[in-house]
matplotlib code that plots the C-alpha trace (Angstrom):
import matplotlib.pyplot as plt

x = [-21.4, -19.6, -16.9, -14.5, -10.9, -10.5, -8.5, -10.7, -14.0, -17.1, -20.9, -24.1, -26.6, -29.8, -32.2, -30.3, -27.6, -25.3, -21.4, -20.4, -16.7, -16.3, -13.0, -9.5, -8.0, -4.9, -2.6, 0.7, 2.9, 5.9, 8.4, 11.5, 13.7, 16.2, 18.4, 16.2, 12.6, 10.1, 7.6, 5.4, 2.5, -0.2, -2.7, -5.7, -8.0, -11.5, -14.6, -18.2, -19.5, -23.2, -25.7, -26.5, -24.9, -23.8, -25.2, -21.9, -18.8, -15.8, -12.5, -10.1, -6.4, -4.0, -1.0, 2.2, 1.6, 3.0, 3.0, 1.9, -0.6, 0.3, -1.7, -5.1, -6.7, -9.9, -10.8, -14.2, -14.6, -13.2, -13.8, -10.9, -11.3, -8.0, -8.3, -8.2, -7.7, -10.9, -11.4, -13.1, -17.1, -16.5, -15.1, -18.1, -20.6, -18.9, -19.2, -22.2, -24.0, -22.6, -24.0, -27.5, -26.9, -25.9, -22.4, -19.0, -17.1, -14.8, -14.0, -10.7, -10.7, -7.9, -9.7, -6.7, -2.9, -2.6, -6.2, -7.7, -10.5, -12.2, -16.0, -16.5, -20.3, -22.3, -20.3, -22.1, -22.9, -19.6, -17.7, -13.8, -12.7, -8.8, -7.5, -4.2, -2.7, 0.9, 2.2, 5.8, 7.2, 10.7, 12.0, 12.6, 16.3, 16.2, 19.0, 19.1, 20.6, 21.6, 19.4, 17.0, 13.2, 10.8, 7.2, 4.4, 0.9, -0.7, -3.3, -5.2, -3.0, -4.1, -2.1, -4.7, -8.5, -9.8, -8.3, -10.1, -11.4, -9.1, -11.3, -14.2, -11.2, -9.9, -13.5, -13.1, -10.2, -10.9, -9.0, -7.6, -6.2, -2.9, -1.8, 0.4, 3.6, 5.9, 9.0, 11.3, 13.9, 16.6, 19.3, 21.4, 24.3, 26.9, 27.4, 24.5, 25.6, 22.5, 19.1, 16.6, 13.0, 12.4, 9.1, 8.4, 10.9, 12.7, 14.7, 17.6, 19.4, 22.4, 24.5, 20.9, 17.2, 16.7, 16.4, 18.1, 20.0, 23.3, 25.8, 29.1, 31.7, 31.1, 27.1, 27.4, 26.4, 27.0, 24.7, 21.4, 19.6, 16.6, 14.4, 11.1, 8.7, 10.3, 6.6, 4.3, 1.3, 2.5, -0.7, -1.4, -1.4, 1.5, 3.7, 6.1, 9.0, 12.6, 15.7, 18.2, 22.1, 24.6, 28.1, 27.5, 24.0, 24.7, 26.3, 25.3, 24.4, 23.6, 21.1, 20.5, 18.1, 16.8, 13.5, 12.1, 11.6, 12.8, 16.6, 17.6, 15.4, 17.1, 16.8, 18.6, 18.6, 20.9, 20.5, 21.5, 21.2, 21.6, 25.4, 26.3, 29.4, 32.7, 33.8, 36.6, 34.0, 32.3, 35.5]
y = [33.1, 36.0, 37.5, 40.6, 39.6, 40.9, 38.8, 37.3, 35.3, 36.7, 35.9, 37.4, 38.7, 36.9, 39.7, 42.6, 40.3, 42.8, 41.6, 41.1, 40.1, 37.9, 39.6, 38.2, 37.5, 36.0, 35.4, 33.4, 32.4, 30.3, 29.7, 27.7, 28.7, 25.9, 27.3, 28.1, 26.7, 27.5, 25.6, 27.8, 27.2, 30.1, 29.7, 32.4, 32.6, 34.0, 33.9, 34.3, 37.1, 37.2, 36.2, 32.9, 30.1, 30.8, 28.4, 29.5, 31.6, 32.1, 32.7, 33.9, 34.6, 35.3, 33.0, 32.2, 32.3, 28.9, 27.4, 24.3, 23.4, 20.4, 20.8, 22.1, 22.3, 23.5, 23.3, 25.0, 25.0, 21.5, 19.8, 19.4, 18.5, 17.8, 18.2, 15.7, 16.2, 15.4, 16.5, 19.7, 17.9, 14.9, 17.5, 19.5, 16.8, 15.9, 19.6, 20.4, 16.8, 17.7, 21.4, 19.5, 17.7, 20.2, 18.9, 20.7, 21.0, 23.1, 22.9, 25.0, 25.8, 28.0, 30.6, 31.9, 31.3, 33.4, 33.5, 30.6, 31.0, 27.7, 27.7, 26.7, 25.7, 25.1, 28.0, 27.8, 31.2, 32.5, 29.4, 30.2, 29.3, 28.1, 28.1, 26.6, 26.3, 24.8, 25.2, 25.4, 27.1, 27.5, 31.4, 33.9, 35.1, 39.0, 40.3, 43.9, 42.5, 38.9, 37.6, 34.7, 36.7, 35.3, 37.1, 36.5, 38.4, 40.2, 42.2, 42.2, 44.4, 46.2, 43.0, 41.0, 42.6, 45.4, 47.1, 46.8, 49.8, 49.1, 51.3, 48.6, 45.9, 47.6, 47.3, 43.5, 43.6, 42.8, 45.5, 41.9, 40.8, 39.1, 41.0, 39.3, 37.0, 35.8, 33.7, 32.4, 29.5, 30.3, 27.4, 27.9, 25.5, 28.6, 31.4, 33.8, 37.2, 38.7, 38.7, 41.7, 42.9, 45.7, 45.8, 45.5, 46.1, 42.9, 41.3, 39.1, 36.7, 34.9, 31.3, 29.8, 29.6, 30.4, 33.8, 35.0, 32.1, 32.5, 30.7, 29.3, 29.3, 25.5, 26.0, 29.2, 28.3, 30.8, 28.6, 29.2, 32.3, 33.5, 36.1, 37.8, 41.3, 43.5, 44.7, 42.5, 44.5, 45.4, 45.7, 43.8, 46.4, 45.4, 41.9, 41.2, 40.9, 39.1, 39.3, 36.2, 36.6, 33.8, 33.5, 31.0, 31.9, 32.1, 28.8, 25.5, 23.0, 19.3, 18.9, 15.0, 14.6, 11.3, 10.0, 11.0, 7.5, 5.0, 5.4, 3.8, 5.9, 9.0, 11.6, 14.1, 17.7, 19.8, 23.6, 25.9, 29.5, 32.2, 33.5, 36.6, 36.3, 38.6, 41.5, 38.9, 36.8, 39.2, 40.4]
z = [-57.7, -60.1, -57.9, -58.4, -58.3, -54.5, -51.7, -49.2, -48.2, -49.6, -49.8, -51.0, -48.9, -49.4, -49.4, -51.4, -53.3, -51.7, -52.0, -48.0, -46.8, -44.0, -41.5, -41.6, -38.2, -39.6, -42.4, -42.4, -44.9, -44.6, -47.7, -48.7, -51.0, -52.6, -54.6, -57.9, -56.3, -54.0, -51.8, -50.1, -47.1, -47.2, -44.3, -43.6, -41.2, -41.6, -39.2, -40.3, -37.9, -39.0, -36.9, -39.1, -41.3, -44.8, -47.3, -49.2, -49.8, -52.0, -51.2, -53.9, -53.6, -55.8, -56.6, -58.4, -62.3, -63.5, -59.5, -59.2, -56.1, -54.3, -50.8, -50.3, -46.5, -45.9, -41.7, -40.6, -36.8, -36.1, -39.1, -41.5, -45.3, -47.4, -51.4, -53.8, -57.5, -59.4, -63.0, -63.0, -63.8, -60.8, -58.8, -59.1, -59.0, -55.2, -53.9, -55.3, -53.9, -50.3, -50.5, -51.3, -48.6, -45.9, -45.3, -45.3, -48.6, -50.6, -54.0, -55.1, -58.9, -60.9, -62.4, -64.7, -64.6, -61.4, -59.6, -57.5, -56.5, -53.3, -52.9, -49.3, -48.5, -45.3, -42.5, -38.9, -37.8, -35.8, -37.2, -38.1, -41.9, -42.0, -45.7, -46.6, -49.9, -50.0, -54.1, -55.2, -58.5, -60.0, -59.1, -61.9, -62.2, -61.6, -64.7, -63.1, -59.5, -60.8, -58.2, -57.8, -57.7, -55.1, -55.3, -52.7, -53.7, -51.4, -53.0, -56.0, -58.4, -61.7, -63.7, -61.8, -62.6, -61.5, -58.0, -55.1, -52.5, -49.9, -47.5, -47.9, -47.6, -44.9, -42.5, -43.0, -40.7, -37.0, -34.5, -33.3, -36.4, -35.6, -39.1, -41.8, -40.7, -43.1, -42.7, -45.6, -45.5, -48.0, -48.9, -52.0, -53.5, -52.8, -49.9, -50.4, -50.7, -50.2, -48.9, -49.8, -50.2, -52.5, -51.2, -47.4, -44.6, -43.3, -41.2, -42.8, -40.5, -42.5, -41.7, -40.2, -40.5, -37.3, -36.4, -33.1, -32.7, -31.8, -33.6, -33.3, -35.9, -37.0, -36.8, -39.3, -43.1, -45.4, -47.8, -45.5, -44.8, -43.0, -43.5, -41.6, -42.0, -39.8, -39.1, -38.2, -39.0, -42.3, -44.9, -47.8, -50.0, -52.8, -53.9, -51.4, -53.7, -52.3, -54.6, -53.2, -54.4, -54.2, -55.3, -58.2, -58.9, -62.9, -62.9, -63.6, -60.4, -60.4, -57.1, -55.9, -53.2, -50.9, -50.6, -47.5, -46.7, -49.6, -48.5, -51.7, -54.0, -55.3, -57.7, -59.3, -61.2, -63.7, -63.0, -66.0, -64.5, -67.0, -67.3, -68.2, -71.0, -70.0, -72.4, -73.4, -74.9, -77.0, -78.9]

ax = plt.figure().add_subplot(projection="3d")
ax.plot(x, y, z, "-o")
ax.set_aspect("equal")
plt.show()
Protein backbone atom coordinates (compact mmCIF):
# COMPACT_ATOMS: atom_id res chain seq x y z
CA UNK A 1 0.00 0.00 0.00
CA UNK A 2 1.55 3.62 -1.35
CA UNK A 3 1.62 5.84 1.67
CA UNK A 4 2.48 9.68 2.23
CA UNK A 5 5.33 10.15 4.55
CA UNK A 6 2.81 11.14 7.57
CA UNK A 7 3.26 9.80 11.33
CA UNK A 8 0.70 7.31 12.23
CA UNK A 9 -1.46 4.03 11.40
CA UNK A 10 -3.31 4.19 8.23
CA UNK A 11 -5.48 2.00 6.00
CA UNK A 12 -7.62 2.27 2.91
CA UNK A 13 -11.12 2.26 2.82
CA UNK A 14 -12.38 -0.69 0.81
CA UNK A 15 -15.10 0.94 -1.05
CA UNK A 16 -13.57 4.55 -2.02
CA UNK A 17 -9.69 3.74 -1.51
CA UNK A 18 -9.99 6.78 0.66
CA UNK A 19 -6.66 7.19 2.96
CA UNK A 20 -8.23 6.79 6.82
CA UNK A 21 -5.93 7.25 10.08
CA UNK A 22 -6.59 5.14 12.95
CA UNK A 23 -6.46 7.79 16.58
CA UNK A 24 -3.46 7.93 18.81
CA UNK A 25 -4.22 7.58 22.43
CA UNK A 26 -0.58 7.52 23.50
CA UNK A 27 2.97 8.15 22.72
CA UNK A 28 5.92 7.68 25.04
CA UNK A 29 9.39 7.88 24.55
CA UNK A 30 12.10 7.08 26.96
CA UNK A 31 15.97 7.87 26.10
CA UNK A 32 19.47 7.37 27.52
CA UNK A 33 22.05 9.41 26.76
CA UNK A 34 25.79 7.99 27.54
CA UNK A 35 28.13 10.33 27.02
CA UNK A 36 28.30 10.45 23.02
CA UNK A 37 25.27 7.62 22.34
CA UNK A 38 21.85 7.09 22.54
CA UNK A 39 19.41 4.24 23.14
CA UNK A 40 15.99 5.19 22.77
CA UNK A 41 12.38 3.16 23.48
CA UNK A 42 9.45 4.72 21.34
CA UNK A 43 6.10 3.16 22.15
CA UNK A 44 2.59 4.36 20.44
CA UNK A 45 -0.57 3.40 21.02
CA UNK A 46 -3.32 3.28 18.34
CA UNK A 47 -6.88 1.77 18.36
CA UNK A 48 -8.83 0.77 15.38
CA UNK A 49 -12.25 2.63 15.94
CA UNK A 50 -14.26 1.23 12.91
CA UNK A 51 -16.92 -0.86 13.27
CA UNK A 52 -14.92 -3.95 11.65
CA UNK A 53 -11.43 -5.62 11.31
CA UNK A 54 -8.76 -4.22 9.14
CA UNK A 55 -7.36 -6.74 6.75
CA UNK A 56 -4.24 -4.29 6.98
CA UNK A 57 -2.46 -1.09 7.97
CA UNK A 58 0.77 0.79 7.92
CA UNK A 59 2.39 2.61 10.47
CA UNK A 60 5.24 4.92 9.55
CA UNK A 61 7.42 7.00 11.87
CA UNK A 62 10.21 8.81 11.40
CA UNK A 63 13.57 7.97 12.97
CA UNK A 64 17.27 8.69 13.54
CA UNK A 65 19.16 8.86 10.10
CA UNK A 66 22.13 6.48 10.68
CA UNK A 67 20.19 4.74 14.02
CA UNK A 68 20.40 1.40 14.17
CA UNK A 69 17.10 -0.68 15.26
CA UNK A 70 17.76 -3.18 17.79
CA UNK A 71 14.10 -3.92 19.29
CA UNK A 72 10.89 -4.23 17.46
CA UNK A 73 7.43 -5.05 19.41
CA UNK A 74 4.30 -5.28 17.81
CA UNK A 75 1.25 -6.14 20.59
CA UNK A 76 -2.50 -6.12 19.15
CA UNK A 77 -5.06 -6.56 21.86
CA UNK A 78 -3.22 -9.33 23.84
CA UNK A 79 -1.16 -10.82 21.46
CA UNK A 80 2.49 -9.83 21.39
CA UNK A 81 4.82 -10.48 18.32
CA UNK A 82 8.74 -9.55 18.75
CA UNK A 83 10.77 -8.93 15.38
CA UNK A 84 13.24 -10.92 13.93
CA UNK A 85 15.64 -9.99 11.31
CA UNK A 86 14.89 -11.80 8.09
CA UNK A 87 16.32 -10.70 4.68
CA UNK A 88 13.95 -8.44 3.12
CA UNK A 89 12.29 -11.57 0.43
CA UNK A 90 12.00 -14.32 3.66
CA UNK A 91 10.85 -11.63 5.66
CA UNK A 92 8.20 -10.98 3.29
CA UNK A 93 7.31 -14.47 2.36
CA UNK A 94 6.49 -14.95 6.51
CA UNK A 95 4.16 -11.78 6.70
CA UNK A 96 2.60 -12.09 3.66
CA UNK A 97 1.81 -16.25 4.38
CA UNK A 98 0.34 -15.23 7.88
CA UNK A 99 -1.95 -12.35 6.21
CA UNK A 100 -3.22 -15.41 3.86
CA UNK A 101 -3.76 -17.07 6.70
CA UNK A 102 -5.65 -14.65 8.90
CA UNK A 103 -3.09 -14.49 11.73
CA UNK A 104 -1.39 -11.48 13.38
CA UNK A 105 1.85 -10.18 11.85
CA UNK A 106 3.94 -7.08 11.28
CA UNK A 107 6.65 -6.64 9.10
CA UNK A 108 8.86 -3.31 9.81
CA UNK A 109 10.83 -2.29 6.71
CA UNK A 110 13.23 1.07 6.35
CA UNK A 111 11.96 2.86 3.62
CA UNK A 112 14.95 5.40 3.43
CA UNK A 113 17.80 6.39 5.79
CA UNK A 114 15.28 8.11 8.11
CA UNK A 115 11.67 6.61 7.43
CA UNK A 116 10.37 3.15 8.67
CA UNK A 117 7.59 2.30 7.77
CA UNK A 118 5.70 -1.69 9.83
CA UNK A 119 2.79 -3.26 7.96
CA UNK A 120 0.65 -4.67 10.70
CA UNK A 121 -2.15 -7.18 9.24
CA UNK A 122 -5.32 -8.84 10.66
CA UNK A 123 -6.71 -5.59 13.49
CA UNK A 124 -10.02 -6.81 15.29
CA UNK A 125 -12.57 -4.17 15.06
CA UNK A 126 -11.98 -1.89 18.38
CA UNK A 127 -8.60 -3.80 18.92
CA UNK A 128 -5.62 -1.39 20.41
CA UNK A 129 -2.19 -1.43 18.24
CA UNK A 130 0.99 -1.01 20.69
CA UNK A 131 4.23 -0.15 18.60
CA UNK A 132 7.64 -0.05 20.08
CA UNK A 133 10.84 0.57 18.38
CA UNK A 134 13.98 0.62 20.70
CA UNK A 135 17.23 1.90 18.22
CA UNK A 136 20.33 3.64 19.39
CA UNK A 137 22.74 6.03 17.35
CA UNK A 138 25.92 7.90 18.15
CA UNK A 139 24.79 11.92 18.96
CA UNK A 140 26.04 14.75 16.72
CA UNK A 141 28.38 17.33 18.42
CA UNK A 142 26.50 20.80 18.07
CA UNK A 143 29.87 23.32 17.08
CA UNK A 144 27.62 26.48 17.78
CA UNK A 145 26.99 25.53 21.71
CA UNK A 146 29.85 22.75 21.92
CA UNK A 147 27.20 20.50 22.93
CA UNK A 148 26.32 16.84 22.32
CA UNK A 149 22.85 17.06 19.85
CA UNK A 150 20.07 14.65 20.66
CA UNK A 151 17.05 14.83 18.07
CA UNK A 152 13.73 12.98 18.55
CA UNK A 153 11.20 13.36 15.38
CA UNK A 154 7.99 14.15 15.93
CA UNK A 155 6.37 15.05 12.77
CA UNK A 156 6.93 14.66 9.30
CA UNK A 157 9.07 17.73 8.32
CA UNK A 158 9.69 19.26 4.68
CA UNK A 159 13.46 17.28 4.95
CA UNK A 160 11.26 14.28 5.21
CA UNK A 161 8.52 14.32 2.07
CA UNK A 162 5.87 16.27 1.69
CA UNK A 163 4.12 18.04 4.98
CA UNK A 164 1.23 16.76 6.21
CA UNK A 165 -2.40 18.71 7.02
CA UNK A 166 -2.12 18.79 10.52
CA UNK A 167 -5.92 19.68 10.76
CA UNK A 168 -6.74 16.15 9.21
CA UNK A 169 -3.80 14.84 11.65
CA UNK A 170 -5.15 16.64 14.27
CA UNK A 171 -9.04 14.75 14.09
CA UNK A 172 -7.04 11.46 14.59
CA UNK A 173 -6.44 12.42 18.10
CA UNK A 174 -8.92 11.14 20.73
CA UNK A 175 -10.10 14.11 23.40
CA UNK A 176 -8.51 11.27 25.79
CA UNK A 177 -5.22 11.11 24.40
CA UNK A 178 -2.80 10.86 27.20
CA UNK A 179 -0.62 13.35 24.84
CA UNK A 180 3.26 12.89 24.25
CA UNK A 181 5.60 11.94 27.45
CA UNK A 182 9.19 12.03 27.15
CA UNK A 183 11.88 11.33 29.68
CA UNK A 184 15.70 11.33 29.01
CA UNK A 185 18.54 9.70 31.08
CA UNK A 186 21.64 11.67 30.63
CA UNK A 187 25.21 10.21 32.00
CA UNK A 188 28.38 11.82 30.68
CA UNK A 189 32.21 10.94 31.65
CA UNK A 190 32.46 14.76 33.28
CA UNK A 191 30.00 17.18 35.27
CA UNK A 192 27.44 18.31 32.77
CA UNK A 193 27.12 21.86 32.57
CA UNK A 194 24.03 21.96 30.89
CA UNK A 195 20.89 20.43 29.81
CA UNK A 196 18.53 22.28 27.14
CA UNK A 197 15.91 21.98 24.50
CA UNK A 198 15.79 24.48 21.82
CA UNK A 199 12.63 23.13 20.88
CA UNK A 200 9.97 22.31 23.53
CA UNK A 201 9.74 23.51 27.10
CA UNK A 202 11.46 21.24 29.77
CA UNK A 203 12.17 20.33 32.84
CA UNK A 204 15.98 19.66 33.68
CA UNK A 205 16.69 17.95 36.98
CA UNK A 206 20.71 17.78 37.55
CA UNK A 207 23.03 15.22 40.07
CA UNK A 208 20.12 12.24 39.41
CA UNK A 209 17.78 10.61 36.93
CA UNK A 210 15.18 10.83 39.01
CA UNK A 211 13.12 13.78 38.93
CA UNK A 212 11.91 15.24 42.34
CA UNK A 213 14.11 13.29 44.30
CA UNK A 214 15.60 14.92 46.91
CA UNK A 215 19.17 14.46 47.28
CA UNK A 216 21.90 14.42 49.73
CA UNK A 217 25.28 15.74 49.23
CA UNK A 218 26.85 12.13 48.72
CA UNK A 219 23.82 10.95 46.40
CA UNK A 220 24.31 14.24 43.99
CA UNK A 221 26.29 13.33 40.62
CA UNK A 222 27.26 16.07 38.71
CA UNK A 223 27.86 13.41 35.85
CA UNK A 224 23.91 12.41 35.56
CA UNK A 225 21.05 14.41 34.55
CA UNK A 226 17.43 14.15 33.92
CA UNK A 227 15.26 15.73 31.79
CA UNK A 228 11.16 15.73 31.00
CA UNK A 229 8.40 18.06 28.65
CA UNK A 230 7.34 20.44 30.97
CA UNK A 231 3.92 20.04 29.13
CA UNK A 232 2.61 17.07 28.84
CA UNK A 233 0.26 17.69 26.07
CA UNK A 234 2.76 19.36 24.10
CA UNK A 235 1.97 18.61 20.07
CA UNK A 236 3.96 16.80 17.73
CA UNK A 237 4.37 19.39 15.55
CA UNK A 238 8.45 19.89 15.21
CA UNK A 239 11.97 17.73 16.20
CA UNK A 240 12.41 17.81 19.73
CA UNK A 241 15.90 18.93 19.77
CA UNK A 242 18.25 18.54 23.24
CA UNK A 243 21.76 20.14 23.25
CA UNK A 244 23.80 18.23 26.41
CA UNK A 245 27.12 20.27 27.67
CA UNK A 246 29.75 18.63 29.84
CA UNK A 247 33.04 19.91 31.07
CA UNK A 248 35.33 17.72 28.88
CA UNK A 249 32.90 17.17 26.17
CA UNK A 250 35.77 18.01 23.37
CA UNK A 251 38.18 15.59 24.89
CA UNK A 252 39.12 12.25 24.32
CA UNK A 253 37.42 9.31 26.84
CA UNK A 254 38.25 5.60 26.96
CA UNK A 255 34.59 3.95 28.18
CA UNK A 256 34.92 0.05 29.45
CA UNK A 257 31.69 -1.56 30.19
CA UNK A 258 30.59 -5.29 31.89
CA UNK A 259 28.57 -7.77 30.38
CA UNK A 260 25.33 -7.68 31.82
CA UNK A 261 25.78 -11.21 32.78
CA UNK A 262 29.31 -12.71 31.57
CA UNK A 263 31.17 -10.92 34.69
CA UNK A 264 34.39 -11.72 33.04
CA UNK A 265 33.55 -10.47 29.55
CA UNK A 266 34.37 -6.80 28.98
CA UNK A 267 34.61 -4.34 26.47
CA UNK A 268 36.01 -1.17 25.81
CA UNK A 269 35.81 2.21 23.66
CA UNK A 270 38.11 5.33 22.66
CA UNK A 271 36.07 8.53 22.28
CA UNK A 272 37.76 11.32 20.15
CA UNK A 273 35.25 14.34 20.53
CA UNK A 274 36.10 17.24 18.24
CA UNK A 275 38.45 19.92 20.03
CA UNK A 276 38.54 23.18 19.30
CA UNK A 277 42.53 24.46 19.00
CA UNK A 278 43.39 27.75 21.34
CA UNK A 279 44.47 31.11 19.61
CA UNK A 280 48.10 29.91 20.93
CA UNK A 281 47.92 27.09 18.60
CA UNK A 282 47.14 28.78 15.47
CA UNK A 283 50.13 31.36 15.68
Amino acid sequence: MALPMICGIAHRHVDHGDLLWLPRIALTAEAVICQNSSRLTLKQTFVNSEKKALDEAVYTFPLYEGAAVVAFTCTIQDQVILGKIKDKNTARQVYESAKAQGNRAALMVQRRPDIWTTEVCTIPAGAKVEVEITLVAELKHDSQVDGLRFVLPTNIAPRYGEQPDMETMGATILPDSKGFELTIAVTMTSAITSMQSPSHPVVVGMGTHTLNKSLSKEEHDVCKGYVTLSQKDTALDKDFVLIVSSADIGQPQAIVETHPTLGNNQRAVLLSGPQVPDATDLT
